[in-house]
Structure formats: C-alpha cells, structure tokens
VOKE-153518 format. One record per residue (C-alpha): residue in three letters; x, y, z. Coordinates in pm, 1 decimal. Example, Ala and Ser with C-alpha at 12.3 -4.5 7.8 and 13.67 -1.06 7.14 Angstrom:
# residues 2
+-----+----------+----------+----------+
! res !        u !        v !        w !
+-----+----------+----------+----------+
! Ala !   1230.0 !   -450.0 !    780.0 !
! Ser !   1367.0 !   -106.0 !    714.0 !
+-----+----------+----------+----------+
# end
This chain:
# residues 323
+-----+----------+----------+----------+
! res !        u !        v !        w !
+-----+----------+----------+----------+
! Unk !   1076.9 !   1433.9 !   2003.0 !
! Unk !   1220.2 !   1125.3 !   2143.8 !
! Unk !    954.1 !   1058.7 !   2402.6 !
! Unk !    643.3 !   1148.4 !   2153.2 !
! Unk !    837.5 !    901.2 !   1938.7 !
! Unk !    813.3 !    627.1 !   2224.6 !
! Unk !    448.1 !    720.2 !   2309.1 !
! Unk !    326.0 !    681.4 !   1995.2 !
! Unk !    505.8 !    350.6 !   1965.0 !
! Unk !    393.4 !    190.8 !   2266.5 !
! Unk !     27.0 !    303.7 !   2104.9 !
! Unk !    102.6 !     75.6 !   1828.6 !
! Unk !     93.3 !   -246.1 !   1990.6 !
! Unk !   -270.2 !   -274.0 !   2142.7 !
! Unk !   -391.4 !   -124.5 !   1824.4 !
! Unk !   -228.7 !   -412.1 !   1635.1 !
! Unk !   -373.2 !   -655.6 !   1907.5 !
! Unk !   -729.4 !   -481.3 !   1838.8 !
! Unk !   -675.3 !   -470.7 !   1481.9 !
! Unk !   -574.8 !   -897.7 !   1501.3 !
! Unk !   -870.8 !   -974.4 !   1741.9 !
! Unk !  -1134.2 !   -828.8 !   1488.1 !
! Unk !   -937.6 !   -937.5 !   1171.5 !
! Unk !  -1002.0 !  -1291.9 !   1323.9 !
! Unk !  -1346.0 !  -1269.1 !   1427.2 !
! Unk !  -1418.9 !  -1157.8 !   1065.0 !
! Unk !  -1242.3 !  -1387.6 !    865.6 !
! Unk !  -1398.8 !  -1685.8 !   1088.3 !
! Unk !  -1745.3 !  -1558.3 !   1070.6 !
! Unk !  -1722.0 !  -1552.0 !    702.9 !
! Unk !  -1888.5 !  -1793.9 !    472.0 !
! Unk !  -1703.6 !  -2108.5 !    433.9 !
! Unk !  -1436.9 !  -2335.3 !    596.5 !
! Unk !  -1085.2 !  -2410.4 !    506.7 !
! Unk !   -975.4 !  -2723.4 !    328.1 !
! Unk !   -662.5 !  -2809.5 !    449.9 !
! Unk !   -398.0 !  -2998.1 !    244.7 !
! Unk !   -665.9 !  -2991.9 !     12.1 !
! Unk !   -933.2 !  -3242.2 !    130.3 !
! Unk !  -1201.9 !  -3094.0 !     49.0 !
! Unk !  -1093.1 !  -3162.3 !   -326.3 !
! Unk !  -1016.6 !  -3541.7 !   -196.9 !
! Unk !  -1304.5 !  -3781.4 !   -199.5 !
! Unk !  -1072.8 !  -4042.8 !    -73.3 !
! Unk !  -1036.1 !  -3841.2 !    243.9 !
! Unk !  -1286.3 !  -3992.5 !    547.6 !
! Unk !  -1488.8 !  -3771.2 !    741.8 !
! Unk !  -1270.7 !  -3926.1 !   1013.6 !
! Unk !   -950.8 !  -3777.9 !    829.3 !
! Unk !  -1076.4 !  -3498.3 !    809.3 !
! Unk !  -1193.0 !  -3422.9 !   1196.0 !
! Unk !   -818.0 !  -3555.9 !   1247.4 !
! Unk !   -715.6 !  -3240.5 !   1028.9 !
! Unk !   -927.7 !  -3012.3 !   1174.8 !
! Unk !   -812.9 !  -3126.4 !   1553.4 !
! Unk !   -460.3 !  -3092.2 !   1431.3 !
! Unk !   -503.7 !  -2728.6 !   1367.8 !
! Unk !   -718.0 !  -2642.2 !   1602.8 !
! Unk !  -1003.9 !  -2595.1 !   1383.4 !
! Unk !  -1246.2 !  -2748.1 !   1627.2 !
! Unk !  -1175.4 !  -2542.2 !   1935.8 !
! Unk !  -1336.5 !  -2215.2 !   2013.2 !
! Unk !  -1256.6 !  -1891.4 !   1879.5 !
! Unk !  -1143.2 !  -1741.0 !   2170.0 !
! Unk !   -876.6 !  -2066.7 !   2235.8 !
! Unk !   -772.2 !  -2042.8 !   1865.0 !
! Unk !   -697.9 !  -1698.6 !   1890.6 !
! Unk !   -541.9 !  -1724.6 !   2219.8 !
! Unk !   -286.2 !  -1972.4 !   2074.7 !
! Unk !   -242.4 !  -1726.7 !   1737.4 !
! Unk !   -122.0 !  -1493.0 !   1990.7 !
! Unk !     87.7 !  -1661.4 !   2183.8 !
! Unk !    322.2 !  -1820.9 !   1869.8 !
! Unk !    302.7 !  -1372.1 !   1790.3 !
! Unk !    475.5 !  -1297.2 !   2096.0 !
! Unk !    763.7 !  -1487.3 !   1990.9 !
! Unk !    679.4 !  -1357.9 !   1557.7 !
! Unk !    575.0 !  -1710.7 !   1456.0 !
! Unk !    218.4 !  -1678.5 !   1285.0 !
! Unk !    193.0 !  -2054.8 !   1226.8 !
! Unk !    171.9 !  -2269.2 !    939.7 !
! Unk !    -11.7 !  -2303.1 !    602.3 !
! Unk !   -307.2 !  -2523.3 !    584.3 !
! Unk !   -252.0 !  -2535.0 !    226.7 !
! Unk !    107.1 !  -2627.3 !    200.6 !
! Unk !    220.7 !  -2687.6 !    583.0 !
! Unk !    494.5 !  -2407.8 !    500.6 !
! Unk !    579.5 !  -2123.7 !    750.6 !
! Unk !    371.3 !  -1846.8 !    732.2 !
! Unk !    657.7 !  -1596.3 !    806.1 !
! Unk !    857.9 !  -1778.0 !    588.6 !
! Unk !    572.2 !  -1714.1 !    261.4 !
! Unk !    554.0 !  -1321.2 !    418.9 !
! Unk !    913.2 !  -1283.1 !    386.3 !
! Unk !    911.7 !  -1391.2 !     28.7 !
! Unk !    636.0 !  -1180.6 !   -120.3 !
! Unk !    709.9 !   -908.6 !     68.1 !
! Unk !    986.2 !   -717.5 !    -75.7 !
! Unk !    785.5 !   -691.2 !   -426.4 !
! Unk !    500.9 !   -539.4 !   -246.0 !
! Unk !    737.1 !   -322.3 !    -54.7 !
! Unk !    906.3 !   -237.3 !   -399.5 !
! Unk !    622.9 !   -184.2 !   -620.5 !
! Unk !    458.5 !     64.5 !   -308.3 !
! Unk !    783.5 !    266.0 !   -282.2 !
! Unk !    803.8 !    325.8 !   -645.0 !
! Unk !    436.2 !    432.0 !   -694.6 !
! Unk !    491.7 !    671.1 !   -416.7 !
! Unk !    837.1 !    830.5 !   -524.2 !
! Unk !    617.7 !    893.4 !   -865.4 !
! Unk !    328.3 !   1057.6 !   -657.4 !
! Unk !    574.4 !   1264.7 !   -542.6 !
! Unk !    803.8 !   1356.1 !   -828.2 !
! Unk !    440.2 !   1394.8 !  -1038.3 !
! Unk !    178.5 !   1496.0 !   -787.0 !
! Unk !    337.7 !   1806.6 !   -633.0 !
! Unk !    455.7 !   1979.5 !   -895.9 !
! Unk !    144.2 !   1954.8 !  -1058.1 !
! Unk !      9.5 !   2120.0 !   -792.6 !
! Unk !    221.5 !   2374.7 !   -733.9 !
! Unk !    179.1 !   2493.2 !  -1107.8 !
! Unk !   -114.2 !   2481.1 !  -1099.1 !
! Unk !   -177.6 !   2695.5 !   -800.6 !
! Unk !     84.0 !   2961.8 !   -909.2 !
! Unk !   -113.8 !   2953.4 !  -1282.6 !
! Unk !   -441.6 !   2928.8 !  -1148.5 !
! Unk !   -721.8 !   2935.1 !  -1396.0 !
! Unk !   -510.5 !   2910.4 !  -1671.3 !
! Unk !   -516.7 !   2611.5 !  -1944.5 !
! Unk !   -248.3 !   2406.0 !  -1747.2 !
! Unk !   -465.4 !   2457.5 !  -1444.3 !
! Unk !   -791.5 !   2334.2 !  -1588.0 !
! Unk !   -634.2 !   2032.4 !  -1820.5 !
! Unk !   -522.5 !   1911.0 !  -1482.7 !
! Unk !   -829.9 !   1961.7 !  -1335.7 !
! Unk !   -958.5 !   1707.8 !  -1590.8 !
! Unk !   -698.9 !   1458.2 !  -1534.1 !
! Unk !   -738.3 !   1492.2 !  -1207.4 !
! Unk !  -1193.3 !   1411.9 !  -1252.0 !
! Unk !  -1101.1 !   1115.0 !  -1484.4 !
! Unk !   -855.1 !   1028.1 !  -1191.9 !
! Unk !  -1086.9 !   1009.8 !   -947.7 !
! Unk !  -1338.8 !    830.5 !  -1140.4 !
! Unk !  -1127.3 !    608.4 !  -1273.7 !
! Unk !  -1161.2 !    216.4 !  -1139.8 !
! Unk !   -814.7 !    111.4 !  -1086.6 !
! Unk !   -907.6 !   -272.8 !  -1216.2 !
! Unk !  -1064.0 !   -100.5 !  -1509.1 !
! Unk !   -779.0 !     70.9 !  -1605.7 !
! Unk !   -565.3 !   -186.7 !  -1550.7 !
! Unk !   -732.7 !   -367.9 !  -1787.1 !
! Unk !   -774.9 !   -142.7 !  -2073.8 !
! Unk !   -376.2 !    -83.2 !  -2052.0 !
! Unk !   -289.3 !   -451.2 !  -2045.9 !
! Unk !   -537.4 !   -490.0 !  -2333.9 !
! Unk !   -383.1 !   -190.7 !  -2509.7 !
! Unk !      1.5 !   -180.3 !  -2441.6 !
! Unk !    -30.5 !   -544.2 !  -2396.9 !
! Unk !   -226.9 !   -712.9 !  -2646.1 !
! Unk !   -261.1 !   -435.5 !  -2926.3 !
! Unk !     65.2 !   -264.7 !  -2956.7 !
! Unk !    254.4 !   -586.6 !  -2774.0 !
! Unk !    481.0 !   -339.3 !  -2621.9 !
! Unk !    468.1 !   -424.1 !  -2282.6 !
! Unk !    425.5 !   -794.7 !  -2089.6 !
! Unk !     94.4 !   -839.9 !  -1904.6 !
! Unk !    169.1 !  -1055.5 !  -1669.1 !
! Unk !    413.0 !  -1203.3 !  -1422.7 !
! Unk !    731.2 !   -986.4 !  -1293.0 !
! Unk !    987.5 !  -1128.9 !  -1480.5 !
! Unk !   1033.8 !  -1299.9 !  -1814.2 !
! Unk !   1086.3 !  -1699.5 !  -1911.9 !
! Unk !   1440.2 !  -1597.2 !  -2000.4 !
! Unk !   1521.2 !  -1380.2 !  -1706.2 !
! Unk !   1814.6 !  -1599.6 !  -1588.3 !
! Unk !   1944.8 !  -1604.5 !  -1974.1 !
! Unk !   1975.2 !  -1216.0 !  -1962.6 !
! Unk !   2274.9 !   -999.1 !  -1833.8 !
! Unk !   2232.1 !   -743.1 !  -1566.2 !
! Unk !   2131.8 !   -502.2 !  -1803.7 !
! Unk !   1875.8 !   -659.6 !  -1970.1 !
! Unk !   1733.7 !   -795.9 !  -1652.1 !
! Unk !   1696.9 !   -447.3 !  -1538.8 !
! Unk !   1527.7 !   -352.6 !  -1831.5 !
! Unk !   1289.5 !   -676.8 !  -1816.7 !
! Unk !   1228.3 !   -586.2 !  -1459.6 !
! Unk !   1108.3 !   -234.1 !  -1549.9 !
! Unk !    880.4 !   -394.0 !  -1851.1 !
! Unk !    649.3 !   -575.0 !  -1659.3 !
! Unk !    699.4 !   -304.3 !  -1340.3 !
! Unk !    622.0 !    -49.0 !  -1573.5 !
! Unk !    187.6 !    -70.2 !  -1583.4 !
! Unk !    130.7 !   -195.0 !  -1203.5 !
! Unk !    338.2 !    119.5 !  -1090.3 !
! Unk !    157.7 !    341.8 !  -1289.7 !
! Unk !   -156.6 !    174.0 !  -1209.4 !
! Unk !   -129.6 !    189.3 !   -787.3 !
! Unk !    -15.3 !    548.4 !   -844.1 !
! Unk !   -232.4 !    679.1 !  -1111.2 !
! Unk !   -577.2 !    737.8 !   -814.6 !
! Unk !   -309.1 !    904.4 !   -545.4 !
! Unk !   -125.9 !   1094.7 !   -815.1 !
! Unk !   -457.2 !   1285.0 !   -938.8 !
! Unk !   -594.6 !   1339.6 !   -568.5 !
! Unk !   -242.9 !   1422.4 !   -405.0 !
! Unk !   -216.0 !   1736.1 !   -728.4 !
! Unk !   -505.1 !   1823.1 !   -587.0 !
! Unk !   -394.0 !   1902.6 !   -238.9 !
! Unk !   -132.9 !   2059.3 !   -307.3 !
! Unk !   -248.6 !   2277.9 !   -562.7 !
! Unk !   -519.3 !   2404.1 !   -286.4 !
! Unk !   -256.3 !   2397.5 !    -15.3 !
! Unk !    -41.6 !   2634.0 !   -171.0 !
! Unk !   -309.8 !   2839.3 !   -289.9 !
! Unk !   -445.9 !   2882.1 !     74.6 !
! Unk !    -80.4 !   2948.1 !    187.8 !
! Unk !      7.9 !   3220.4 !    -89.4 !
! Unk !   -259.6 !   3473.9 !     30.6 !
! Unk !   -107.1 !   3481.3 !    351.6 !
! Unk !     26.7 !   3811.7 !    465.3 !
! Unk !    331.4 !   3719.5 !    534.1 !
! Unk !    372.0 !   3553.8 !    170.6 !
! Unk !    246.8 !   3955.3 !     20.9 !
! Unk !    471.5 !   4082.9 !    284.5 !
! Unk !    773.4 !   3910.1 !    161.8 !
! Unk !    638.0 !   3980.7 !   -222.1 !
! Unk !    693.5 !   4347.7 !   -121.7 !
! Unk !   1011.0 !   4332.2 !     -8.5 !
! Unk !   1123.9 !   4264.9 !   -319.1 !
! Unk !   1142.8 !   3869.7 !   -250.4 !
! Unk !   1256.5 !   3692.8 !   -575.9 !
! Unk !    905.6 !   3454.1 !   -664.9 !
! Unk !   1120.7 !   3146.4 !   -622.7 !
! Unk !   1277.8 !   3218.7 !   -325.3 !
! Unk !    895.1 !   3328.7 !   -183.0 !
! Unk !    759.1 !   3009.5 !   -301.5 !
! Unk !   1021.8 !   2740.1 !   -221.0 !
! Unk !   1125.2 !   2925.5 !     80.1 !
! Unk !    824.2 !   3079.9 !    262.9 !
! Unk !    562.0 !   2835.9 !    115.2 !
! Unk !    629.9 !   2539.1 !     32.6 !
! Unk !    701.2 !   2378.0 !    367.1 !
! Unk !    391.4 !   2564.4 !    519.3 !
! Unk !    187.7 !   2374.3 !    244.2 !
! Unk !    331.2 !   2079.4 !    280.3 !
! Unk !    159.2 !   1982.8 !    605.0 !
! Unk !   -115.0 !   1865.6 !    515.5 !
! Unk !     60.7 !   1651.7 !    195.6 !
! Unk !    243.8 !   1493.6 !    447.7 !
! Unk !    -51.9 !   1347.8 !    649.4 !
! Unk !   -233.5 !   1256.3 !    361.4 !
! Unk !     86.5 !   1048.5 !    238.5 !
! Unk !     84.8 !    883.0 !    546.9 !
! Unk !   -264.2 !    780.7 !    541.2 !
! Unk !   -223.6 !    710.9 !    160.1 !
! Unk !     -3.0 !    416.9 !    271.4 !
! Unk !   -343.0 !    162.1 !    342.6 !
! Unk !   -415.4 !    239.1 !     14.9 !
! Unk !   -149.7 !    129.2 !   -176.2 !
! Unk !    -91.6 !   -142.8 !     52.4 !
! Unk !   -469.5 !   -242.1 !      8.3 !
! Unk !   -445.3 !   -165.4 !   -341.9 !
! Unk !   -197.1 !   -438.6 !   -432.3 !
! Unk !   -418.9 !   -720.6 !   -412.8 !
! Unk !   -619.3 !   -553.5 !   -661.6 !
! Unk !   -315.4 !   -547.4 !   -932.1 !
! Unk !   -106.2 !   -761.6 !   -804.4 !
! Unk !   -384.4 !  -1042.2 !   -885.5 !
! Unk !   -449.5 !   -899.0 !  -1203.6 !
! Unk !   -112.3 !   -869.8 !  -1349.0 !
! Unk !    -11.3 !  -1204.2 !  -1169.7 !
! Unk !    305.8 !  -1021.4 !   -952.2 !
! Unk !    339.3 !  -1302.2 !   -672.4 !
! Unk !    329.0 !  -1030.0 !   -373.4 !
! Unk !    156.4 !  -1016.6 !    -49.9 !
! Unk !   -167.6 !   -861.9 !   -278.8 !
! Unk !   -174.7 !  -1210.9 !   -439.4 !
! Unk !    -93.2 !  -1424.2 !   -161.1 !
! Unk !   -403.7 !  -1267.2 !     33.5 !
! Unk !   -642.1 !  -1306.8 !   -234.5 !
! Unk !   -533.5 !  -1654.8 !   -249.8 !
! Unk !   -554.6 !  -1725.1 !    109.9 !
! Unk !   -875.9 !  -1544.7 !    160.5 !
! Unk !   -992.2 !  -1793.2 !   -108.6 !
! Unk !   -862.0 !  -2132.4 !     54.2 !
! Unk !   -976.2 !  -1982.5 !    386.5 !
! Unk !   -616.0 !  -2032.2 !    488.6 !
! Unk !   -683.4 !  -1853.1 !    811.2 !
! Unk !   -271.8 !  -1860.9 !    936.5 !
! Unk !   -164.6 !  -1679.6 !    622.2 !
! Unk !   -411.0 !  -1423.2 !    633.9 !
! Unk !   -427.3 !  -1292.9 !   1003.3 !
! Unk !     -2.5 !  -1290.4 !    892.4 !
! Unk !    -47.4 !  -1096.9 !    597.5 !
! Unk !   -312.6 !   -864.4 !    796.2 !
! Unk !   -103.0 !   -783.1 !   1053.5 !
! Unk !    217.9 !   -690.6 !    843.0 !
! Unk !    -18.5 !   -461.8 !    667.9 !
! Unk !   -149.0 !   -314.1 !   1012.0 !
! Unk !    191.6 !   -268.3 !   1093.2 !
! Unk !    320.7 !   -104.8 !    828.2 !
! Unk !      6.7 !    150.2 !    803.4 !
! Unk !     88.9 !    251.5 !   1164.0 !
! Unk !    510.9 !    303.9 !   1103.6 !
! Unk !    383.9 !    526.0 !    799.1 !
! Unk !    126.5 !    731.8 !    973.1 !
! Unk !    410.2 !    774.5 !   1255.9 !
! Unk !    664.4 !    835.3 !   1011.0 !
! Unk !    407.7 !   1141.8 !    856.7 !
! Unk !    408.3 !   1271.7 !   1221.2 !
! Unk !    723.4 !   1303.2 !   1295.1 !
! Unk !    796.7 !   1486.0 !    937.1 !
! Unk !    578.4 !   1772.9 !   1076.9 !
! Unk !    885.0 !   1852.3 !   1225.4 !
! Unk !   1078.5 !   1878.0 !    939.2 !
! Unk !    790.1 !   2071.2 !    755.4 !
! Unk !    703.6 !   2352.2 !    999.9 !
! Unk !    978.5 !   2407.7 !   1319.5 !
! Unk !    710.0 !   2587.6 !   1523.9 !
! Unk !    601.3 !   2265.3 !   1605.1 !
! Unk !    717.7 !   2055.5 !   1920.1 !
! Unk !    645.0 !   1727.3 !   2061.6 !
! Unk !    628.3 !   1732.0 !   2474.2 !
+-----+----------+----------+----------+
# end
C-alpha cells in the first residue's frame, strides 16, 4: 500500500505541470489582454506607461519565457502577484480557500448522508412507490440547471417568503452577534449554496447506488447467505454493502472536479467570496497570476481526491492489494 501510495504521488506532479502548461496556453490565447492596476480604465495612463507595465510583468516576453518564470517562483510555491491589486497570489488563495473547502465538504457529507440511503431503499424496494418517486427526483435532478435553480430558490426563500439571505456569507451584524447566533447566521446564508452544489451529485450518486446494490444482491453468495438463515440486515450491511460501494467510491472521487468547478457557478451567484468568485473575477480582468494559482490548487486537489478514492478500495473490498 505504501509504495502504490508513493507511485501514484510521484504521478501527480508532471500531471500538474501538464495540466499548468495547457491552462496557460489557454488562458493567453483567449480573447483579450489584462489591464493591470487598472489602466485600461485610465485615460491619463500613456501608451508609454503602459508598455512600462506590461515590461514589468513580463507581459511582453514570449509565452514560453513567461511560463518558464511562472514555474520557477512554483518550485519554491510563490505563484506571483496580482495585476489588479499587486497582492500575493498565495496570499488571496489562502483566504478564499477555506470557504470553498467548507462549502465542498458539506455538500459532500450531505451526498452521502442523502444519496446512499436513497439508494439502498430503493434497491431493496424496487419498483415500489418510494422507488419510482425517487426515480423522478432523481430525472428533475439531472435536468435541473444548477444556476437555474439557484435562482428560483433565492427568488423564492429569498425574496418571497424572506426566510433565508441571498447573498454574501455572513450578515452586516455578524460581529454584533454571540457565538450562537453567528452559528446560526453562518448556516442561513450556507444553507441554499450547500444544497445547491449537492442537489446534481445527490440525484446521480442515489442512482448508483441503488443499481450497485441491486447488481450485488443477485449474487450467489448474497442468496447463499439468505438461506442460511442470514438476518436481512446483517446480509445487506454485512455482505453487500461494501461490495457495492466500489464503484460509489470512484465516482466520489471523480465527483470532486465537480464541486470544485461548480463553485464558481454559485459562489458568483450568491456572492460567497471563495476561490469560485475569485476565478470568475480574474478570468474577467485577465489577471493571468491569479488564475494559473487558482487552477492549479484545483488540479491539485482533484488529483489528492481521486487518490484518496483509490486507496479506499482497500477499505471497501480486502481482496484487493496494491504491489
């Protein structure tokens, strides 16, 4: 276990390095050039001031020499500075990050603690009413734009009923509040983002595992155990669950792009100042530093969750064995 462990991390680093080198070549091929410190905005600026700015960050070399020099300041985790603001980059990572982290952990734990189950009920009741309501919720699921929705629930919880805030993370009396009520602010306006990252993996994860099991359940060793006189729960949780869980388990690690991609989709509609945000904003001022930051912290933390989904196979199923 230890060595696939170091294989598959010493994997991880020329993927990143391919995953940078494209990133770059995209984002400098696209339409449009950035304005640092704002000059495009500034009609005061020179054209001479603004070659000076553009020498200053390298703007006027090649691509190959500007990414050469991105990845020489990576070997030592400094991904430059801000055209907009002249700040750190690593330094505006750090600070959004832990809400993305926090808002992605809590839409998976409720995939989990919602999507499984489902499935699991629905497999040992198949065809029955609970079976094909879910199969509904999971169609509307699917279908479901996750802008869209967030939308109609801001407008509805939001604007209607006035139950819940629409925007922002915390309220303009936050530091007013004790610890109780800031706990209960923060889970207001965590409340529709959460459900709105989760609600697409919720209704396709149900799905998996409600096929999953029912695939594992016909097994022979599954009647076998039946006619022993094996109590259902004790066949189910015991002798199937972990066998169905295999597959769950790689599709949670792959799910982990999504949610990560899927933040800058809420995150810039419900105004949470994440990494979601940060990147839309960047890829908007063309603040090239920023986003090559923000796309490798998101290519890094895709590959330590698909690595973390491999090495639960061992947990799920002993029979297997890394060599």
């Amino acid at each position: 276990m230890l060595f696939y462990f170091l294989k598959r991390l010493s994997f991880i680093l020329p993927l990143l390095v391919g995953i940078s080198l494209l990133s770059f070549l995209i984002i400098h091929l696209a339409p449009g050039e950035p304005s640092p410190l704002g000059a495009d905005m500034n009609p005061k600026i020179s054209y001479q001031a603004r070659a000076r700015l553009k020498n200053l960050y390298d703007l006027d070399k090649p691509m190959i020499f500007q990414y050469w020099q991105w990845l020489r300041r990576l070997a030592t985790l400094d991904f430059g500075r801000s055209f907009i603001d002249d700040m750190k980059v690593s330094q505006k990572i750090l600070k959004r990050l832990p809400i993305t982290l926090s808002i992605n952990i809590l839409s998976l734990i409720l995939i989990l603690i919602t999507a499984i189950p489902l499935g699991l009920i629905s497999a040992m009741r198949q065809n029955s009413f609970f079976d094909k309501t879910t199969t509904i919720f999971v169609f509307i699921g699917f279908a479901t734009p996750s802008f869209w929705l967030a939308l109609i629930l801001m407008m509805f919880f939001g604007v209607k009923l006035g139950w819940l805030p629409i925007a922002g993370l915390t309220s303009l009396n936050f530091s007013e509040l004790d610890f109780f009520g800031k706990i209960v602010d923060l889970g207001r306006h965590l409340l529709l983002p959460v459900f709105v990252s989760a609600f697409t993996g919720l209704a396709g994860l149900s799905r998996y595992s409600r096929s999953n099991m029912l695939e594992v359940i016909r097994q022979d060793y599954i009647r076998t155990a039946k006619a022993k006189g094996v109590s259902l729960g004790r066949v189910i949780f015991k002798h199937a669950f972990k066998n169905a869980m295999l597959p769950i388990i790689t599709i949670l690690g792959l799910s982990i792009p999504a949610l990560v991609g899927g933040a800058v989709i809420f995150e810039t509609i419900f105004a949470i100042p994440g990494m979601g945000l940060l990147f839309w904003e960047s890829v908007m001022a063309r603040d090239y530093p920023v986003v090559m930051g923000l796309v490798f912290v998101g290519a890094l933390l895709t590959q330590l969750g698909i690595l973390l989904s491999d090495l639960a196979y061992a947990w799920a199923d002993p029979r297997i064995r890394y060599k």
